[in-house]
C-alpha positions in Angstrom: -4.0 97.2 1.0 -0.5 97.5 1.0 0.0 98.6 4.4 -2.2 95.4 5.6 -0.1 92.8 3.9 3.1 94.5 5.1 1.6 93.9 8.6 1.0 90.7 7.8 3.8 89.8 6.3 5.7 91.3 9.4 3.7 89.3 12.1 4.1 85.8 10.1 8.1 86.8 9.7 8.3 86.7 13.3 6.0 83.6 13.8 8.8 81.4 12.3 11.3 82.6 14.8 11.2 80.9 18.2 11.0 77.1 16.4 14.1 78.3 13.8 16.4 79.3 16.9 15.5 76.0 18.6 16.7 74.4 15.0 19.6 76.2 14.9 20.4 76.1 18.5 20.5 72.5 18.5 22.6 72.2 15.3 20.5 72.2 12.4 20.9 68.5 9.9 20.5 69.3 6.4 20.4 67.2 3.3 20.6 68.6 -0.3 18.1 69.5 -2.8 18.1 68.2 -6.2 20.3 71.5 -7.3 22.8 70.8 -4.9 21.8 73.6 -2.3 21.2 72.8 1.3 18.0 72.6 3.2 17.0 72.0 6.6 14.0 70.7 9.0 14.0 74.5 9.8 13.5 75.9 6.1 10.5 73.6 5.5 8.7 74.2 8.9 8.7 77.8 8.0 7.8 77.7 4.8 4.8 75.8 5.7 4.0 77.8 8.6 4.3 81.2 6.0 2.3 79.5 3.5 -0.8 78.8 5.9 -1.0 82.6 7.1 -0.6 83.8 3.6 -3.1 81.6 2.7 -5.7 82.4 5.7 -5.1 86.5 5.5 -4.0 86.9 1.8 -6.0 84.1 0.0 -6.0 86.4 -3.2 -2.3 86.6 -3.8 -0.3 84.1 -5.5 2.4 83.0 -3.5 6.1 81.4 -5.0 7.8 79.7 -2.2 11.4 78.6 -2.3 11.2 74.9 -0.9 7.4 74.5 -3.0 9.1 75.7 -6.0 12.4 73.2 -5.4 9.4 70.6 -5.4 7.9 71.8 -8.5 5.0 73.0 -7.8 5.8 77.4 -7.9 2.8 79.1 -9.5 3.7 80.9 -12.6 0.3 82.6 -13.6 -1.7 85.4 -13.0 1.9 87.0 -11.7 1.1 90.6 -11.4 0.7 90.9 -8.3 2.2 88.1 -5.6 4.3 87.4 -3.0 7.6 85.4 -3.0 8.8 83.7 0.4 12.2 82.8 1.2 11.4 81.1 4.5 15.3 80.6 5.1 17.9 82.7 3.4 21.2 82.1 4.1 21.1 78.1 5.0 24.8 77.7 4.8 25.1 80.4 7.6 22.6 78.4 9.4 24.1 75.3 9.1 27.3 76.8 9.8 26.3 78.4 13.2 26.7 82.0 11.5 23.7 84.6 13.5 23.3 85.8 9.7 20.5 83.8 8.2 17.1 85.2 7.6 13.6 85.0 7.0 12.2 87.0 3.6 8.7 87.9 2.6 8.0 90.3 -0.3 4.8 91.9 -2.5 5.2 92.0 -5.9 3.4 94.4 -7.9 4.0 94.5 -11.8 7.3 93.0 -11.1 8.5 95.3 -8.9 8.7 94.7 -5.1 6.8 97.3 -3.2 7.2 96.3 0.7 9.1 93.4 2.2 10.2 92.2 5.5 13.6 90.5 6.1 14.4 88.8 9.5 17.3 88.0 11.3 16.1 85.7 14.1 19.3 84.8 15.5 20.3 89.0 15.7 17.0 89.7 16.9 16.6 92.2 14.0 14.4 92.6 11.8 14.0 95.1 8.5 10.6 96.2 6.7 10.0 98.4 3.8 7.0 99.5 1.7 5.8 102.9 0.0 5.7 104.7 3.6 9.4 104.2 4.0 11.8 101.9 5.8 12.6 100.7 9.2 14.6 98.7 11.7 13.4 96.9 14.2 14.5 95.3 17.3 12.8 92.1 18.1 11.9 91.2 21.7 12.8 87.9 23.1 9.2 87.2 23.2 9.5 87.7 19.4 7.5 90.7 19.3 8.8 94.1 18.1 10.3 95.8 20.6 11.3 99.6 18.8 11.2 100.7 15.3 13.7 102.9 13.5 13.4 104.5 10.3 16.2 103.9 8.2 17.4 105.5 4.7 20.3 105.1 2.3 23.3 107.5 2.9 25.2 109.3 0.1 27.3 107.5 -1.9 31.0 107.7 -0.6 34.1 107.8 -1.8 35.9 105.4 -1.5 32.7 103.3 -1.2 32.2 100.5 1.1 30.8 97.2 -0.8 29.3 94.0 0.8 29.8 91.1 -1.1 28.6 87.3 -0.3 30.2 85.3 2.1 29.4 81.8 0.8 28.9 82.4 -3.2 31.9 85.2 -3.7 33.5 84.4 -7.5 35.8 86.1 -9.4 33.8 88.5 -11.8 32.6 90.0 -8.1 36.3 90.2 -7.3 36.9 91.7 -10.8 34.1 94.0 -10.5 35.6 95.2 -7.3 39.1 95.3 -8.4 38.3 97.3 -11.9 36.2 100.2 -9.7 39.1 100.2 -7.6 37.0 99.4 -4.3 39.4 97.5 -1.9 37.0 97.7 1.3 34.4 95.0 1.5 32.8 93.5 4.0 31.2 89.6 3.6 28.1 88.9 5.3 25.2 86.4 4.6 22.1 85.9 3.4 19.6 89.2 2.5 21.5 91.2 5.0 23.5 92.5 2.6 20.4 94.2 0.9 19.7 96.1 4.5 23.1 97.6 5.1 22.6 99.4 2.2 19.0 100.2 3.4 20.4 101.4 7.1 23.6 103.1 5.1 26.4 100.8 6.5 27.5 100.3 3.1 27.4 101.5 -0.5 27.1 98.7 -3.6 26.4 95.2 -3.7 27.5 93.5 -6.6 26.3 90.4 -7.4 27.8 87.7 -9.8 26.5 84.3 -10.3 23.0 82.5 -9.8 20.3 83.5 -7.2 16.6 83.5 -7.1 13.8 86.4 -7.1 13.1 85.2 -3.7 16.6 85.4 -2.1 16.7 88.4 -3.0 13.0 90.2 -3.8 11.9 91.8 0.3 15.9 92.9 0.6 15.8 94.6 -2.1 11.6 96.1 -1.1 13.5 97.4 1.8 16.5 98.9 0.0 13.7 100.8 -2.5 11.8 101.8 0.6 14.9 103.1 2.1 16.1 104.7 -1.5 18.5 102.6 -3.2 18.1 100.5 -5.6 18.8 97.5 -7.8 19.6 97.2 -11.5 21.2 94.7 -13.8 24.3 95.1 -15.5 23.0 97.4 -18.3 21.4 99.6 -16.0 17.7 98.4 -15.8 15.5 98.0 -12.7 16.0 94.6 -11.0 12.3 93.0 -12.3 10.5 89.8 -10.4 8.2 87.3 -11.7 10.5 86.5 -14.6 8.4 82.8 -15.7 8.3 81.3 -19.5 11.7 82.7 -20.7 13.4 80.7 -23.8 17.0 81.4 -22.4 16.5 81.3 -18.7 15.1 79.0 -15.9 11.9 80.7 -14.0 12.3 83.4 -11.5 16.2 83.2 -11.6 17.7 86.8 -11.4 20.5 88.1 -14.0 23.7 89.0 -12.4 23.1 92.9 -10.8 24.6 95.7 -8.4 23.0 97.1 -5.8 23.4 101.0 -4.5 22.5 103.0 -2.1 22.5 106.7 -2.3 23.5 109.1 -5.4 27.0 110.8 -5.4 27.3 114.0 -3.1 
């Protein structure tokens, strides 16, 4: 069952792709949301396109959406197994012309995230990940997938490579870095960062500050697939469907690091 959302998941991933380039070719407008965060023509046209596959091949599965849940309306019941949709991840690259937004799609199951599929439309790339393992793929310009390549963590290096955001850096990430004496980082955007751990281009990803489990829930499917993983602070799993907390907003994450592979 799994395997079949993956697929789907994969195919309506890719759907989004040929009206987001024309977006973003033509230079995206965007106006901002009632937290202050960008969004674009492009972010709601695939979400809505998303939602209507999910909803035709999937109609079983709870779906939280990024731009439904900015409008109040994310479902937080009956969360044990569901699907969280970022249909735009990286907006500020977008907007900004930068090749690194992407388009995430993740299964939830007990709050973990067992298969994702993060794509980079403008990098024709794509990355997918679920209990069989994970994999690259190249994306055709008809926006099919060309080749597939599997893809797994590497071991941990010293001295490690970390990526780090490029439009949400802050200073405890610049601590954090400074403290583990890791002076080579790379900034990219969006759920990228997730998948050069995945692909082993890099080594830890820490992460200070506010995001939600959908930026980050099929980047971090494909880093598990891959062997990584992501914890919080003290150590624990990353979880996702975090709803009806006294201290904390629904489905926001806790600041966390992710790795790639163990020591040598």
């Amino acid at each position: 069952m799994t395997t079949d959302v993956i697929n789907i998941c994969e195919q309506l991933a890719l759907s989004v792709g040929r009206d987001m380039l024309a977006v973003y070719e033509a230079g995206p407008k965007a106006r901002l949301k009632c937290d202050a965060s960008p969004v674009t023509i492009a972010d709601e046209r695939a979400e809505a396109q998303i939602l209507a596959g999910l909803a035709e091949h999937c109609p079983g599965i709870p779906v939280v959406a990024e731009e439904a849940a900015a409008a109040g309306l994310a479902c937080t019941e009956g969360l044990g197994r569901f699907i969280l949709v970022d249909p735009l991840d990286g907006t500020r690259e977008f907007i900004g012309r930068r090749p690194e937004f992407t388009v995430n799609i993740a299964l939830i199951e007990a709050g973990v995230p067992v298969a994702g599929v993060v794509y980079a439309p403008a990098l024709a790339r794509a990355y997918a990940g679920c209990a069989k393992g994970a994999e690259r793929l190249e994306i055709s310009p008809g926006f099919t997938v060309a080749s597939r390549v599997p893809i797994t963590v590497r071991p941990y290096r010293e001295p490690p490579c970390a990526v780090i955001s490029r439009s949400h850096i802050t200073a405890e990430t610049m601590t954090w870095l400074a403290d583990h004496g890791i002076d080579h980082s790379v900034a990219i955007g969006s759920s990228l960062k997730f998948c050069l751990l995945a692909e082993g281009s890099a080594d830890l990803y820490p992460r200070y500050g506010c995001t939600m489990e959908w930026d980050t829930a099929a980047g971090d499917a494909v880093l598990r697939a891959a062997g990584g993983m992501t914890a919080t602070m003290d150590g624990a799993a990353l979880t996702y469907g975090k709803v009806h907390r006294k201290a904390a907003k629904d489905f926001v994450n806790p600041d966390f690091i992710a790795r790639g592979g163990p020591a040598k």
